[in-house]
C-alpha positions in Angstrom: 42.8 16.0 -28.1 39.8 18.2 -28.9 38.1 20.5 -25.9 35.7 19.4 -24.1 33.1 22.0 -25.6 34.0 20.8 -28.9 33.1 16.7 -28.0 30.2 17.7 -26.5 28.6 19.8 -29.2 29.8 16.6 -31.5 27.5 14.4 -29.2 24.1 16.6 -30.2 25.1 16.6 -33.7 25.2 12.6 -34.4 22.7 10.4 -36.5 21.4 7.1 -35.2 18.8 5.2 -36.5 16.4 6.4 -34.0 16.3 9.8 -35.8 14.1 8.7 -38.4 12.9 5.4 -36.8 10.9 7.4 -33.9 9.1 9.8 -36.5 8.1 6.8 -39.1 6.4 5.2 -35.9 4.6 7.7 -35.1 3.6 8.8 -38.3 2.4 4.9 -38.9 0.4 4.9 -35.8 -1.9 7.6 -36.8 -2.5 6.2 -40.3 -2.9 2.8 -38.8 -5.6 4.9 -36.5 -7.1 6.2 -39.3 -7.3 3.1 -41.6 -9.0 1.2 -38.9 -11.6 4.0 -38.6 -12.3 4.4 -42.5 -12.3 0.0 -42.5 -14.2 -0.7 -39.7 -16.8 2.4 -39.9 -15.8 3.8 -36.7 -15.5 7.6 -35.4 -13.4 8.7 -33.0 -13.6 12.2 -32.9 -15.8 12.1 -29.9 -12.5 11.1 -28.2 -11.2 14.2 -28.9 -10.3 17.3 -26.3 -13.7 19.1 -25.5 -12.8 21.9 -23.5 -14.1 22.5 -19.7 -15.3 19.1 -19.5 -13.9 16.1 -17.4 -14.8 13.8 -19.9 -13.0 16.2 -22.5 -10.2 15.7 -20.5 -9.2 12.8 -22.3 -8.9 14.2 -25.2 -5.8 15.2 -24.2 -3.6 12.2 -25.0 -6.0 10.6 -27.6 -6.7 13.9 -29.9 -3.0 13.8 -31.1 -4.1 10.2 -33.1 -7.6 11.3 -34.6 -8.0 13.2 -37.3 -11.1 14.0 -39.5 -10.3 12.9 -43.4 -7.6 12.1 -46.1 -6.8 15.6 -46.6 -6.1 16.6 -42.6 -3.8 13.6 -41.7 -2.1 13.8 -45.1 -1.4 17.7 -43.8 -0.2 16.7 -40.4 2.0 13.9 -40.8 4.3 15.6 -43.5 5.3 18.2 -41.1 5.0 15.8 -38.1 7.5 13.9 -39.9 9.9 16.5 -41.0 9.7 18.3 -37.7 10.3 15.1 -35.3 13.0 14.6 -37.4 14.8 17.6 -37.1 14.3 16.9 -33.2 15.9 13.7 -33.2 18.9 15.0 -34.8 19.5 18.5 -33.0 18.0 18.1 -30.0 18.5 14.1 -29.3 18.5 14.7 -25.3 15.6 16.6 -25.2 13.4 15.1 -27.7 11.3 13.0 -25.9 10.9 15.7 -23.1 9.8 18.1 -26.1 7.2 15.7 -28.1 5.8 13.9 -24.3 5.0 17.1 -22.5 4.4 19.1 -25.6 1.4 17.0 -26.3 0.2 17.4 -22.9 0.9 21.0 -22.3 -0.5 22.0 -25.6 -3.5 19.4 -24.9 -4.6 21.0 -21.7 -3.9 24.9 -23.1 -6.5 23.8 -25.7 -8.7 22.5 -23.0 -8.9 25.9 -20.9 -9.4 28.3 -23.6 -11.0 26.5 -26.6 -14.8 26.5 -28.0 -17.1 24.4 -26.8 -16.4 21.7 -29.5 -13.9 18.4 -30.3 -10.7 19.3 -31.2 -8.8 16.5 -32.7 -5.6 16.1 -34.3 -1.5 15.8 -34.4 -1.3 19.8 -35.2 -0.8 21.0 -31.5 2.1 18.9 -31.6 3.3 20.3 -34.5 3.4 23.9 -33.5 5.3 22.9 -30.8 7.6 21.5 -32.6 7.8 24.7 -35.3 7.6 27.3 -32.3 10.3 25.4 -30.1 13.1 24.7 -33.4 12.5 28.6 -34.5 13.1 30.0 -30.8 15.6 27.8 -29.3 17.6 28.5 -32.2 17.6 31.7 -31.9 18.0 31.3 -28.0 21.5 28.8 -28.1 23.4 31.4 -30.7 24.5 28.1 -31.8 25.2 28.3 -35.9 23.7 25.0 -36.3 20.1 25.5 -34.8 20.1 29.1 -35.6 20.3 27.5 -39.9 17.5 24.9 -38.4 15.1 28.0 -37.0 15.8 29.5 -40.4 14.6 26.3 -42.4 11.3 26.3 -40.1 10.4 29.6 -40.9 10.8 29.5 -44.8 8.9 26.1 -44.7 6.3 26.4 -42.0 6.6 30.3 -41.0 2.8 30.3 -42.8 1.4 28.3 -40.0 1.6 31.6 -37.8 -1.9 32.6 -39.5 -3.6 29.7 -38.7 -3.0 30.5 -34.6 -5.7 33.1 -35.5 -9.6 32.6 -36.0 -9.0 33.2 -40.0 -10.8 29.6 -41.4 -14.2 27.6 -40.3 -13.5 24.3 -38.8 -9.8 24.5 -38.0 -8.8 24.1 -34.0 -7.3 28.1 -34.1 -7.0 27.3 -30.4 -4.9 24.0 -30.5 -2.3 26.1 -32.8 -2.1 28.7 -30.7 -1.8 26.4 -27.5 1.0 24.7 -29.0 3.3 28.3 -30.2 2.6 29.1 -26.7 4.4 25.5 -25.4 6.9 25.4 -28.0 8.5 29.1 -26.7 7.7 27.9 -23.2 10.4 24.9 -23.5 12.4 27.0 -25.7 13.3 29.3 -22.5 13.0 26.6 -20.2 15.0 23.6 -21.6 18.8 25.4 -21.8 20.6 22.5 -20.7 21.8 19.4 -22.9 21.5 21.9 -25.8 24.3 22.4 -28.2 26.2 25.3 -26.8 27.8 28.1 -29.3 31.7 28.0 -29.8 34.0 30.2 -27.5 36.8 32.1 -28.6 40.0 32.8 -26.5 38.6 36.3 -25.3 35.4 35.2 -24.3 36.4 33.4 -21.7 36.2 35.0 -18.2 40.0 34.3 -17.2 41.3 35.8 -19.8 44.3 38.3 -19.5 45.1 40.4 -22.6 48.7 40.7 -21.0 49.5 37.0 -21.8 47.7 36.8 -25.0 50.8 36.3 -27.9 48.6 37.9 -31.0 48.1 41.5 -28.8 51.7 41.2 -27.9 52.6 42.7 -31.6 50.6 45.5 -30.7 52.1 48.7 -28.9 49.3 50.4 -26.8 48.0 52.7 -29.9 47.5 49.9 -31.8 50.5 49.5 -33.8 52.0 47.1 -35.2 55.5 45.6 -33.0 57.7 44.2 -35.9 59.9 41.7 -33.9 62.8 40.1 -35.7 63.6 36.7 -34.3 68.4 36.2 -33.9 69.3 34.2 -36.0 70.6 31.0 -34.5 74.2 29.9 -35.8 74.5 26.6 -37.1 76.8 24.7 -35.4 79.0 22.6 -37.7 78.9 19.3 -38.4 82.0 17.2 -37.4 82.7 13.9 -38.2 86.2 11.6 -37.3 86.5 8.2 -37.8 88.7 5.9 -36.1 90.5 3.2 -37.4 90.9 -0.5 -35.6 92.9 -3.1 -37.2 91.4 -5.9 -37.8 93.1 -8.8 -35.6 91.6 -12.1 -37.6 94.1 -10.7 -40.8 97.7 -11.1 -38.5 
């Protein structure tokens, strides 16, 4: 039978359907968002966040499905797809916990501190979802997550310029919100996470005394050479008995 620690991690690591059926819906609901704008002539933007107002307020759960042209939602939703993914799989208890509240926290960050302007889009979200992989990786220890954070980084670890004021007419503000939310869960969320293998000595009841590896070692660190008796064979003996046979008289 395997250790417990051992089923457990297997539990975090295990593909369902939902692991890619949850990140093609929500990728289809902001394309179907889109299309109805570009077919019926209709702008949402105005229903994005607009910080320190109440009516900008709103903006907080509706922003995440507007976004401005072919070219911005095309840029969001590859990421949003890969990301959520990668969320689904490693972090299957916590995923909903991450995308739900990440999309508020990083919603009402961009509320308090951003310009006086709409900020619309999925790419708070994503930012969580690139700052919370990357850290909580590096957080468990875990082998596993600490390859994911490593993927992040080589295929998003760009993104970290666009948390600063470098470009005209990109939400600086909405990034930054969401790197701040994404390493808020990272330290917060530590339980239901995939927990890093522990070896004989790490455990806290263990005795080097009883440990049968360090037994073959004197106190300076030699090696004990320890010759096992040899155990005699015992011989083999076999008699047979003979019974005659009654039917033949």
């Amino acid at each position: 039978m395997l250790p417990l620690s051992i089923m457990k991690n297997k539990e975090h690591f295990k593909f369902s359907t939902g692991v890619v059926a949850y990140p093609v819906f929500f990728v289809l609901i902001i394309w179907l968002v889109f299309w109805f704008e570009v077919r019926f002539g209709y702008n949402f933007s105005k229903y994005g966040v607009f910080p320190q107002t109440l009516k900008g307020l709103r903006g907080v759960v509706l922003s995440p499905f507007i976004h401005g042209d072919i070219k911005h939602i095309y840029h969001n939703t590859v990421p949003l797809f890969v990301l959520s993914t990668a969320l689904f799989y490693f972090y299957r208890h916590i995923a909903w916990k991450v995308i739900l509240l990440g999309i508020l926290l990083s919603g009402f960050l961009t509320w308090c501190m951003g310009r006086p302007s709409y900020h619309i889009g999925i790419s708070g979200l994503i930012y969580v979802l690139v700052s919370f992989t990357f850290f909580k990786g590096v957080f468990a220890k875990h082998y596993r997550l600490i390859a994911l954070s490593l993927m992040v980084i080589f295929l998003y670890g760009s993104m970290i310029w666009y948390t600063l004021p470098i470009e005209k007419g990109i939400s600086w503000e909405g990034h930054m919100a969401g790197l701040i939310t994404g390493l808020l869960f990272a330290l917060i969320f530590r339980k239901e996470i995939a927990k890093p293998k522990k070896y004989v000595w790490e455990h806290e009841n263990y005795n080097e005394e009883n440990d049968p590896f360090l037994k073959h070692f004197d106190e300076d660190g030699n090696f004990i050479e320890t010759v096992e008796p040899e155990i005699e064979e015992k011989q083999l003996n076999i008699s047979y008995t003979y019974k005659k046979n009654p039917e033949k008289d």
